[in-house]
C-alpha positions as CSV (number, residue, x, y, z in Angstrom):
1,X,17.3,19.2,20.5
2,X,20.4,17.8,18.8
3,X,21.4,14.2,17.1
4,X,23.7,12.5,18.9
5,X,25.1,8.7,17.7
6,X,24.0,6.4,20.1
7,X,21.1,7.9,22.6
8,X,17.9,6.7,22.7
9,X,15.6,6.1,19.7
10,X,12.2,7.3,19.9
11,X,9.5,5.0,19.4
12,X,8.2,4.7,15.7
13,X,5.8,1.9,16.1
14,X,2.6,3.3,15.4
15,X,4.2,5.6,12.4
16,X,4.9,2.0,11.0
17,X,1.5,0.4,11.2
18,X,0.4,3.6,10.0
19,X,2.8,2.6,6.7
20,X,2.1,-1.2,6.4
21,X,-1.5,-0.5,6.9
22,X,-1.4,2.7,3.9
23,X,0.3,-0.2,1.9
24,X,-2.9,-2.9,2.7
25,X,-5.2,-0.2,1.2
26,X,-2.7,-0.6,-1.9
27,X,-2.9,-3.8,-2.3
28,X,-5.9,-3.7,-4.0
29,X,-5.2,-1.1,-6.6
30,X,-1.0,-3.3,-7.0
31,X,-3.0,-6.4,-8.2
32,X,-5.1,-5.3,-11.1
33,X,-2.4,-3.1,-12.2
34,X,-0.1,-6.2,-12.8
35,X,-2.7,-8.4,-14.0
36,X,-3.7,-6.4,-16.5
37,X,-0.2,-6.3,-17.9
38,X,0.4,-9.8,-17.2
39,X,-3.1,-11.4,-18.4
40,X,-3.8,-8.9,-20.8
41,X,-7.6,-8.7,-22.3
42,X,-9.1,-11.8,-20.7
43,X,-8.8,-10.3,-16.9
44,X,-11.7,-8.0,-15.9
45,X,-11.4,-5.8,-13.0
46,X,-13.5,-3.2,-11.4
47,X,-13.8,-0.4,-8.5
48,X,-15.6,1.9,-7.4
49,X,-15.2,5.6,-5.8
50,X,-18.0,6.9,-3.7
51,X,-21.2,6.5,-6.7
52,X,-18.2,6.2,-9.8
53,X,-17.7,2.9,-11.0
54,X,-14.7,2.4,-12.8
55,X,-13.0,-1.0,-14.5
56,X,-12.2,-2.3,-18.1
57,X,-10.2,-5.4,-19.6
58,X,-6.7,-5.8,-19.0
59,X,-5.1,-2.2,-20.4
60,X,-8.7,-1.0,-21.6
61,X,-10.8,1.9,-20.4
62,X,-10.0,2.9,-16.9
63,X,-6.6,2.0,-16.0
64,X,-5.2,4.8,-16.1
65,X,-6.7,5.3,-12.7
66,X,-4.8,2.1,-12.0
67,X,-1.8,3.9,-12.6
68,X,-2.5,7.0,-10.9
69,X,-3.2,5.4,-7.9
70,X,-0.7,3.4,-7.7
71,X,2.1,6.0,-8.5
72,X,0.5,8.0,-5.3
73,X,0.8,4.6,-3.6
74,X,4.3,4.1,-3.8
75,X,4.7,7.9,-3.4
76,X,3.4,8.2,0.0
77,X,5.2,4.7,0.9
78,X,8.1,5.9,-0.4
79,X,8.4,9.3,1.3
80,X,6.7,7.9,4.9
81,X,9.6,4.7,5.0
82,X,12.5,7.5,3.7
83,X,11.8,11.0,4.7
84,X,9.7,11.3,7.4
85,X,8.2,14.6,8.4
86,X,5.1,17.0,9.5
87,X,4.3,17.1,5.6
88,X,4.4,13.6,5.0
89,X,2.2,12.6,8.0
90,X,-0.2,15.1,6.4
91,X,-0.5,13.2,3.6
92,X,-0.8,10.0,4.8
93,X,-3.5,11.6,7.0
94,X,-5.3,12.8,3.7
95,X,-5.4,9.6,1.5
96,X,-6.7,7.6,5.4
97,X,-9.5,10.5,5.7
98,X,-10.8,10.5,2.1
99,X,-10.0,6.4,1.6
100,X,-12.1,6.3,5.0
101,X,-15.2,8.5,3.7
102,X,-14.9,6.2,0.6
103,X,-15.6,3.6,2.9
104,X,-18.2,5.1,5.2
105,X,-20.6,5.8,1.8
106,X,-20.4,2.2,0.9
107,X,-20.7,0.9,4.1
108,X,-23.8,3.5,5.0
109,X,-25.3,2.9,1.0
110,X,-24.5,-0.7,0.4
111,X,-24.0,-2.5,3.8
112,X,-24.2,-6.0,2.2
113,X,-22.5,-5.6,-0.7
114,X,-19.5,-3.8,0.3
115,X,-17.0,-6.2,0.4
116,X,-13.6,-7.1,-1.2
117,X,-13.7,-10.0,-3.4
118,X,-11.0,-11.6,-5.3
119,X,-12.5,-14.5,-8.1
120,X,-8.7,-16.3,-8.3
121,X,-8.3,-16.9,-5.0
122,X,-11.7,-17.6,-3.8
123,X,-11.5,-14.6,-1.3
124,X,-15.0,-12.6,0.0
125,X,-14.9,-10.1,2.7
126,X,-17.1,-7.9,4.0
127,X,-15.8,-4.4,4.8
128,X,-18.6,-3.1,6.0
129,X,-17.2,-2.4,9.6
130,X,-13.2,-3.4,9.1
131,X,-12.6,-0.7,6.6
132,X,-13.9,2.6,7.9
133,X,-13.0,1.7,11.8
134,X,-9.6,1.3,10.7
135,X,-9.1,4.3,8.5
136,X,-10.2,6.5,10.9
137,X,-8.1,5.0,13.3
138,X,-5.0,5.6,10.9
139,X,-5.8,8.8,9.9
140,X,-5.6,9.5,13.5
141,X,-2.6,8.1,14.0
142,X,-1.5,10.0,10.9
143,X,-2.8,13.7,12.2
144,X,-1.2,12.9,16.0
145,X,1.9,11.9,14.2
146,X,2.0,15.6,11.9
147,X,2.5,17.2,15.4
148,X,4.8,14.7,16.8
149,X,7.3,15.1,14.0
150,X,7.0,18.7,13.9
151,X,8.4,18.7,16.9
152,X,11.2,16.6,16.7
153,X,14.5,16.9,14.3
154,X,14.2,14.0,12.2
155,X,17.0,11.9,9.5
156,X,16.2,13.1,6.2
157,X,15.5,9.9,5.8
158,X,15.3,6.9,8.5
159,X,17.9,4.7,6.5
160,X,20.4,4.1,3.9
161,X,20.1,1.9,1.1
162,X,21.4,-1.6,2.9
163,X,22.1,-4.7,1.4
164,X,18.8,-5.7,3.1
165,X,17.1,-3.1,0.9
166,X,18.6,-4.1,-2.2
167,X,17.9,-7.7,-1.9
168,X,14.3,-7.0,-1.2
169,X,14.3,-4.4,-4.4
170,X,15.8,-7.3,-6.7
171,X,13.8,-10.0,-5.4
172,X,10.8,-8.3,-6.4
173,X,12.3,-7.5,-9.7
174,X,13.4,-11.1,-10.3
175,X,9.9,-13.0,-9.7
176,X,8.3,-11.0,-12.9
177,X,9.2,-14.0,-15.5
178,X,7.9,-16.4,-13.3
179,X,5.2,-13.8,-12.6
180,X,4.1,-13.3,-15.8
181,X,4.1,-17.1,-17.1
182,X,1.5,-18.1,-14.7
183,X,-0.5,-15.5,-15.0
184,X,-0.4,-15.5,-18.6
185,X,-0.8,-19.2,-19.0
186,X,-3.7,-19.2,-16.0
187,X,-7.2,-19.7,-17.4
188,X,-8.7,-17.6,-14.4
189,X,-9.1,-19.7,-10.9
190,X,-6.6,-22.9,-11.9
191,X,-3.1,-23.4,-9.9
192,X,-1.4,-21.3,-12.4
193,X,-3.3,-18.3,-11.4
194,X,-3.4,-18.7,-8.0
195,X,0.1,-18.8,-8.1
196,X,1.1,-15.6,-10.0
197,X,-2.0,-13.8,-7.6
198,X,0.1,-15.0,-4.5
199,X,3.8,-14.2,-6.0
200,X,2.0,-10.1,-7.0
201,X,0.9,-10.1,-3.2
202,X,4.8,-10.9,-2.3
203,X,5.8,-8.6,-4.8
204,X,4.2,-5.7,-3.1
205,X,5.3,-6.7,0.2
206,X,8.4,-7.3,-1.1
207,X,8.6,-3.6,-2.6
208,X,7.6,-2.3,0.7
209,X,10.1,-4.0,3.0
210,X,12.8,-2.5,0.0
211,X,11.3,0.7,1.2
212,X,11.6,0.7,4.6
213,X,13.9,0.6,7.4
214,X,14.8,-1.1,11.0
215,X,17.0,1.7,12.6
216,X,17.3,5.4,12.2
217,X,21.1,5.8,11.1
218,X,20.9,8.8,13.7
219,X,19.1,8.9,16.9
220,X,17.4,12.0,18.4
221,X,17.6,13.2,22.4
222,X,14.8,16.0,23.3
């Protein structure tokens, strides 16, 4: 097995829903960490893990766990868009496996009330069924994918930095004044709120297409 410029590309498909569905189960953890920054004491946020309940007000009591969570996050993002490999697939498989028995105890313990709700933009869902059926899906994905890429020789990473990369990385860096006036100004549900919630959703995504990549920069024959 040898890289050679040009030959075929093997399919990474699944290995990226794997990653833009690892940074969905993020999304949730991104949102009160910058609105506790950005709105300070008057935003109240709460999560559980299995029977732990954690939350606060703005930089209060638990968000540390915030940040702990979403350091991991953009860890795993990171190395899965930049260096995948056997060890990297492992631990994607590890956060879908525990994130999905998370989600299996709720959904088993609190059918109804296991949903994702979201005050400022008027958002309740349950995730009584969504949530576990597609973990376990992932991690799947994410265990079949340990053995795939042990197999093959892989980039040490699937892409340069590219002006594509760079733009996406500065974008997301250049919406946080606008960012942080409407959600500071917001009283909770108005316009202004709504607003910042959407631009910290873009953010992320933003953040994740900087991560990522469209092409390996070599290409693998087996």
């Amino acid at each position: 097995m040898t890289f050679v410029p040009g030959a075929a590309q093997p399919s990474y498909r699944s290995y990226r829903l794997l990653l833009w569905w690892t940074a969905l189960t993020f999304l949730a953890t991104w949102l009160p960490l910058v609105r506790s920054v950005m709105d300070g004491q008057s935003y109240e946020w709460g999560t559980t893990f299995f029977s732990w309940h954690f939350g606060g007000h703005g930089l209060s009591a638990d968000y540390w766990l915030l940040i702990v969570k979403a350091v991991v996050g953009i860890g795993l993002l990171y190395a899965g868009w930049r260096f995948p490999s056997p060890k990297t697939a492992a631990a994607l498989a590890a956060w879908q496996l525990l994130f999905a028995a998370d989600t299996l105890y709720y959904a088993a313990t609190d059918p109804r009330g296991f949903r994702f709700r979201g005050d400022t933009m008027g958002v309740d869902i349950s995730l009584t069924w969504i949530a576990p059926t597609l973990s376990i899906l992932f991690a799947i994905v994410a265990i079949w994918w340990i053995r795939k890429l042990a197999g093959r020789p892989v980039p040490p990473r699937i892409q340069t930095e590219t002006r594509f990369t760079n733009v996406a990385l500065w974008a997301a860096l250049a919406i946080v004044p606008v960012q942080w006036t409407l959600l500071h100004i917001g009283r909770g549900t108005d316009w202004y709120d709504v607003s910042g919630v959407s631009l910290t959703m873009i953010q992320w995504l933003l953040l994740n297409l900087a991560f990522r990549s469209r092409s390996p920069v070599k290409r693998v024959v087996i």
